[in-house]
LUMMARLO-318737 format. One record per residue (C-alpha): residue number from 1; residue in one letter; x, y, z. Coordinates in nm, 4 decimals. Each point is the difference from the previous one (the first is absolute). Example, Ala and Ser with C-alpha at 12.3 -4.5 7.8 and 13.67 -1.06 7.14 Angstrom:
2
(node 1, 'A', (1.2300, -0.4500, 0.7800))
(node 2, 'S', (0.1370, 0.3440, -0.0660))
% end
This chain:
86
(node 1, 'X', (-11.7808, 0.7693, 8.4104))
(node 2, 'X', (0.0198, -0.1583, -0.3301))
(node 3, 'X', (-0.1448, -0.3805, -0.0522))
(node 4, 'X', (0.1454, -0.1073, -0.3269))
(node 5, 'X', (0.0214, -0.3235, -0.2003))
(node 6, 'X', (0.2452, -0.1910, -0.1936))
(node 7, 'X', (0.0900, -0.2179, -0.2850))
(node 8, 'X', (0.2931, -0.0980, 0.1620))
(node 9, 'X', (0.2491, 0.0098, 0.2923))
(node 10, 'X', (0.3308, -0.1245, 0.0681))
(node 11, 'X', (0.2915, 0.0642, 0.2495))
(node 12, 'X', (0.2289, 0.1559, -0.3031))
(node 13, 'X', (-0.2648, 0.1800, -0.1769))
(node 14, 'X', (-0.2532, 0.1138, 0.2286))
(node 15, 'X', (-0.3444, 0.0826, -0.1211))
(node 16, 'X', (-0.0677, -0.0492, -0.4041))
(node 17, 'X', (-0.2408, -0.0013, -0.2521))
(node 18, 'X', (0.0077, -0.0268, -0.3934))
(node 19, 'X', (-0.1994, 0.3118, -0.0601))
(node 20, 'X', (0.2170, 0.3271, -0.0099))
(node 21, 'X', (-0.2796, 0.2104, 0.0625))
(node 22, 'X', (-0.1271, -0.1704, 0.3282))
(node 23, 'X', (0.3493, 0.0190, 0.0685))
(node 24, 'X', (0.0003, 0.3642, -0.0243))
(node 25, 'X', (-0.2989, 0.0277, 0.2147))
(node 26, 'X', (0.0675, -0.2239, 0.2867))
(node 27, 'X', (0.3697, 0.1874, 0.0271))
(node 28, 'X', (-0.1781, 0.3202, 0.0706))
(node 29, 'X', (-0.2498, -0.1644, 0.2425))
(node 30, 'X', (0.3400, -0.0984, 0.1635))
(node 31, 'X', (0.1202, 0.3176, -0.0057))
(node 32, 'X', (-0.2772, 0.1353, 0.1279))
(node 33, 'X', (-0.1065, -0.2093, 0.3142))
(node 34, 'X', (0.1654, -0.0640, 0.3263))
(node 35, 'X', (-0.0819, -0.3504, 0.0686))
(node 36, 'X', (-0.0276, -0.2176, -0.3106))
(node 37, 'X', (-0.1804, -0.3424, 0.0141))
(node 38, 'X', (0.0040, -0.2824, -0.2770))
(node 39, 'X', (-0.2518, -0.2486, -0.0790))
(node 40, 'X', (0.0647, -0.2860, -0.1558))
(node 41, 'X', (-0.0158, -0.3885, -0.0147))
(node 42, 'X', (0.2553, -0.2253, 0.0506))
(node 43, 'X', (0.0556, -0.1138, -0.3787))
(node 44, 'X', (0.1092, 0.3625, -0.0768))
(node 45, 'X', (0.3206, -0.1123, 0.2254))
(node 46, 'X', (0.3124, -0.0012, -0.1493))
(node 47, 'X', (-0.1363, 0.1788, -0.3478))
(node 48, 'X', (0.2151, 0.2580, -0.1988))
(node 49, 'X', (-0.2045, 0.2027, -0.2169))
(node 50, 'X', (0.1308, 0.2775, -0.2762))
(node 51, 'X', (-0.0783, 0.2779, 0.2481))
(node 52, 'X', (0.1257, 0.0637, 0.3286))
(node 53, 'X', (-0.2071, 0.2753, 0.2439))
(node 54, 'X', (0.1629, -0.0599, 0.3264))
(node 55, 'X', (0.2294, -0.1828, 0.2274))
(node 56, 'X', (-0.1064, -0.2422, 0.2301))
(node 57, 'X', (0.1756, 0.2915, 0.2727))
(node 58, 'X', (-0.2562, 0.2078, -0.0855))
(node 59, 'X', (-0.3308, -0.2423, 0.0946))
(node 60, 'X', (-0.1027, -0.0446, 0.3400))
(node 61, 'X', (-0.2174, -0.2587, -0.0436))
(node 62, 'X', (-0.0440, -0.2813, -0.2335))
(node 63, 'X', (-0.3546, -0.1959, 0.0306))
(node 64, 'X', (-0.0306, -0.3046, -0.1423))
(node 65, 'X', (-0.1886, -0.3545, -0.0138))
(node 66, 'X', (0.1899, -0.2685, 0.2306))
(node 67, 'X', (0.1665, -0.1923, -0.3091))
(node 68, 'X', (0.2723, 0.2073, 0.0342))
(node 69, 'X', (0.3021, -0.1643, 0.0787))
(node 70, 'X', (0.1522, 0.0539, 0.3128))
(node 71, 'X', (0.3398, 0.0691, -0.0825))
(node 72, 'X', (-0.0941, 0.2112, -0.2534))
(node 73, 'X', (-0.2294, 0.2138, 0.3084))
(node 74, 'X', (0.2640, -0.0118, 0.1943))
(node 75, 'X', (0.2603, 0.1476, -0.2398))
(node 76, 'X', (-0.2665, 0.2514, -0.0662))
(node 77, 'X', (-0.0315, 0.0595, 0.3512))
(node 78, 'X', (0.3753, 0.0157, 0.1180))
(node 79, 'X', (0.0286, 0.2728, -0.2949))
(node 80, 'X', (-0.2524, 0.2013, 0.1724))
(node 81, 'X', (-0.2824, -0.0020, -0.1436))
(node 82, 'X', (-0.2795, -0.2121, 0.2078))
(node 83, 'X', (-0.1589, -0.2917, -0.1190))
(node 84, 'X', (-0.3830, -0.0515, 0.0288))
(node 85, 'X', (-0.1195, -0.3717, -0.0430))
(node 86, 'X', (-0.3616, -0.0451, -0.0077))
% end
């Protein structure tokens, strides 16, 4: 299991950050792990970074602070991955 974090997610490009070698890293935790979880708050929502480490079909779980919008959760959620508002 692999908790990771993010500078950024979106529907088109998944997980990103600007730094290439945290990019590097967090692809091999995904690699590596069978059930991949992401923590981040809601502002980080519909941010495209340089760096892309994964698609959001490759998270299966997303937790995050109730400001995220709902459409934007449920989007999230009807692509898969599950959505964790707390």
């Amino acid at each position: 299991m692999a908790f990771l974090g993010t500078n950024g997610f979106s529907l088109d490009r998944g997980m990103t950050t600007p730094d290439l070698a945290e990019a590097n890293v967090k692809r091999a935790m995904v690699k590596s792990s069978r059930r991949r979880i992401v923590l981040a708050d809601s502002s980080k929502a519909d941010l495209s970074h340089f760096q892309h480490f994964t698609g959001i079909d490759e998270i299966a779980l997303l937790i995050t602070d109730s400001g995220l919008d709902e459409e934007i959760s449920e989007a999230l959620d009807n692509a898969g991955m599950e959505v964790l508002r707390t």
